[in-house]
Every structure is written in C-alpha cells, then in structure tokens.
C-alpha positions in Angstrom: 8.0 11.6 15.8 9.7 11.7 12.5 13.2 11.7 12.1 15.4 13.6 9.7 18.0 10.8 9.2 20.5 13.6 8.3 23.2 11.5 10.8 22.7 8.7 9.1 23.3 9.9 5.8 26.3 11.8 6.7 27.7 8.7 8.3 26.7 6.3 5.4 29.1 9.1 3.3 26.2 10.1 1.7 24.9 13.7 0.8 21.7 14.7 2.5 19.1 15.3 0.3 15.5 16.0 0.1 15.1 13.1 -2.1 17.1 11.2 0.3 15.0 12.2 3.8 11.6 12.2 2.0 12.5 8.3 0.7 13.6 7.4 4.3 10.5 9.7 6.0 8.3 7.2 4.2 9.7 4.0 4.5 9.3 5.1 8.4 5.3 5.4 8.3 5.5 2.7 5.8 7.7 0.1 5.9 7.9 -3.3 3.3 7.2 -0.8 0.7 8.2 -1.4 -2.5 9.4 1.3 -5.2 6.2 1.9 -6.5 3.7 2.8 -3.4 7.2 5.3 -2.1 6.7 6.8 -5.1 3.0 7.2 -4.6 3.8 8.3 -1.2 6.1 11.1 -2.2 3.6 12.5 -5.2 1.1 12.8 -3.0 2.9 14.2 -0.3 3.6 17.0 -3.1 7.3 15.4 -4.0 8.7 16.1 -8.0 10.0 12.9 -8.5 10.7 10.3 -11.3 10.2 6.1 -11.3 13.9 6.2 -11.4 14.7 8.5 -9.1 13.5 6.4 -6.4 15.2 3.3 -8.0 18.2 4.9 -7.4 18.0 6.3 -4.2 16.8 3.0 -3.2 19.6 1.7 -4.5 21.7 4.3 -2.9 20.3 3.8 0.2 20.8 -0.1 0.4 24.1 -0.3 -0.8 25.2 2.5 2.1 23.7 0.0 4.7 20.7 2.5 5.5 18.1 0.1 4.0 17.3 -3.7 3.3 16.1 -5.1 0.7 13.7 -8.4 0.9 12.5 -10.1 -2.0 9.5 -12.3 -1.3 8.7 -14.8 -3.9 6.8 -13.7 -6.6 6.6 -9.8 -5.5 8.9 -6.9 -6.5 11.4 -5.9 -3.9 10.5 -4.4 -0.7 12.6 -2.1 1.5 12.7 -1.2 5.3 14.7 0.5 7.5 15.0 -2.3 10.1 18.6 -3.3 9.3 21.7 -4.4 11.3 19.3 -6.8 13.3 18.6 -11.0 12.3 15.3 -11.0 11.6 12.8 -12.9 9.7 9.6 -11.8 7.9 6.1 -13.4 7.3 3.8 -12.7 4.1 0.3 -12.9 4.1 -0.5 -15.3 0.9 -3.7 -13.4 -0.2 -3.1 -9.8 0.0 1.2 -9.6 0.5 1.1 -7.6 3.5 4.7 -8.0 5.4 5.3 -8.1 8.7 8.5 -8.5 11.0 9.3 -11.8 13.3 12.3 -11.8 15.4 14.6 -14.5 15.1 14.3 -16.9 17.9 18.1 -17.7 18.3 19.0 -13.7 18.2 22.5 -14.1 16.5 23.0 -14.8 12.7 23.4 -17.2 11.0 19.7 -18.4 12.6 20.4 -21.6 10.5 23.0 -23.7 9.4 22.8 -25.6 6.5 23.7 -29.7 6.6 26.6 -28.4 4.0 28.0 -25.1 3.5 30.3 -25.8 0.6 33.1 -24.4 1.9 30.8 -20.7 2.5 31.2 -18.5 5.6 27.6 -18.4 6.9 27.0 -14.4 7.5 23.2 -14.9 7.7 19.8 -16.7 6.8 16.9 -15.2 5.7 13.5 -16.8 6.7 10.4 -16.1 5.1 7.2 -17.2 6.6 4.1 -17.5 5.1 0.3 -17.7 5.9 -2.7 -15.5 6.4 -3.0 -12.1 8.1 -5.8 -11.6 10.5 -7.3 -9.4 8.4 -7.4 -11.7 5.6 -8.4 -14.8 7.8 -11.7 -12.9 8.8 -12.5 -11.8 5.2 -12.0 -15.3 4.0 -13.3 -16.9 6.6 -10.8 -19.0 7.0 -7.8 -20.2 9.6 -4.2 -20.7 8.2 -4.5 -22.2 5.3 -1.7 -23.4 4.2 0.4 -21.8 1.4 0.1 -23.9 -1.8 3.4 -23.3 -2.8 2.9 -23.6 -6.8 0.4 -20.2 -6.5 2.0 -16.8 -5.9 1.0 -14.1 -3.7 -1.8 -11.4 -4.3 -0.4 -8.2 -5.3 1.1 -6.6 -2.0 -1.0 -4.0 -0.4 0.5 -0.5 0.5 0.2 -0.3 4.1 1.8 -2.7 6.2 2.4 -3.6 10.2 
C-alpha cells in the first residue's frame, strides 16, 4: 500500500507538496529511476509537470536525506528511496536494470581502503556488475563478464 510520505517531508523541513508525494509515490513502484522515466511516470499518471521540475525536486529530495542518488558508470543518475542503510547495487551490462545487494559486513564503511589520506571513512559504495536473468536467457548467455572499456545499454524503466 502506498504511502503519503507527508511525515517525512515535514520532518526533512520540507513543505508537502503534490509534486513532492507524486515524485516520492513513484520512486516507490519504481525505484533506480532516473529523472526522465519519473517524469514519464507522472505525465502519464495525469501530473502537469516540467523536465525541471523534477530536477529540482530530486534535488530537494536528496539533499533533505529523503532520497539517494547512485550514479552507475556511463548512465544518468538514478534515485531510490532506500537510504540510511549500507548497501550496494548491481547493474545488468546489457539492458541497465538496477537491483539492490545488501552489504555483507552490515555497517559502513564496508571497505577500507590500503590509504585513506588522512579521510574519515563515512562509507563505500559498491557497484556490481553482470547480467540479469532476464538478459542471460535472451542472450543466451551465463555471466559474461563486464568488458569494462564498453558502457552499459540504455537503462530500462522498470526495475527489481
């Protein structure tokens, strides 16, 4: 069952909105979205809003703590309401779907680097990538690897 995230907002500081709900209502049924297929979403789901609208609410959003933001390689950024948590994702190398892996230590930082130079560690973020199943038995294939000089496909829409 949907939620209408209006505690969150107000506890993030921020106004509730029906920008701000319909954004977060759609990252729920969708998450890994980028700023494009939300803004797809919300046309269709009869929503009046702008390209930048979205940017900033997005933006909004992220900075209040409400969403993350991941940036795999070579695809525009992605958002998701799983936050607060230290997790990982993997990317499927021939069609961009995103899912979530949970980090097998369970505290951040998951890693630690050989040299911080002279950082606090706060976190790590772990991308995986390979196949999907869905991919695998269209291609025929079994986990190829990733050749890491050849970007992703365009991410698809729907995801997990």
């Amino acid at each position: 069952m949907p939620q209408s995230f209006e505690p969150e907002l107000r506890t993030a500081g921020l106004r509730v909105t029906a920008g701000r709900v319909a954004l977060l209502s759609a990252l729920e049924t969708a998450p890994h979205s980028d700023a494009v297929a939300l803004h797809r979403r919300l046309v269709a789901a009869d929503a009046t809003t702008s390209i930048q609208s979205v940017h900033n609410v997005l933006s909004d959003l992220t900075a209040a703590g409400l969403l993350r933001r991941i940036e795999p390689a070579n695809s525009a950024a992605r958002y998701e309401l799983r936050v607060g948590d230290n997790h990982h994702h993997i990317v499927c190398t021939s069609c961009g779907a995103v899912a979530d892996v949970d980090c097998v230590v369970g505290h951040a930082p998951c890693l630690t680097p050989s040299d911080t130079a002279g950082f606090t560690l706060a976190t790590a973020e772990v991308t995986f990538w390979g196949l999907c199943a869905d991919c695998q038995r269209a291609d025929g294939q079994r986990g190829a690897p990733f050749p890491h000089d050849t970007p992703p496909a365009t991410p698809k829409e729907i995801h997990d």
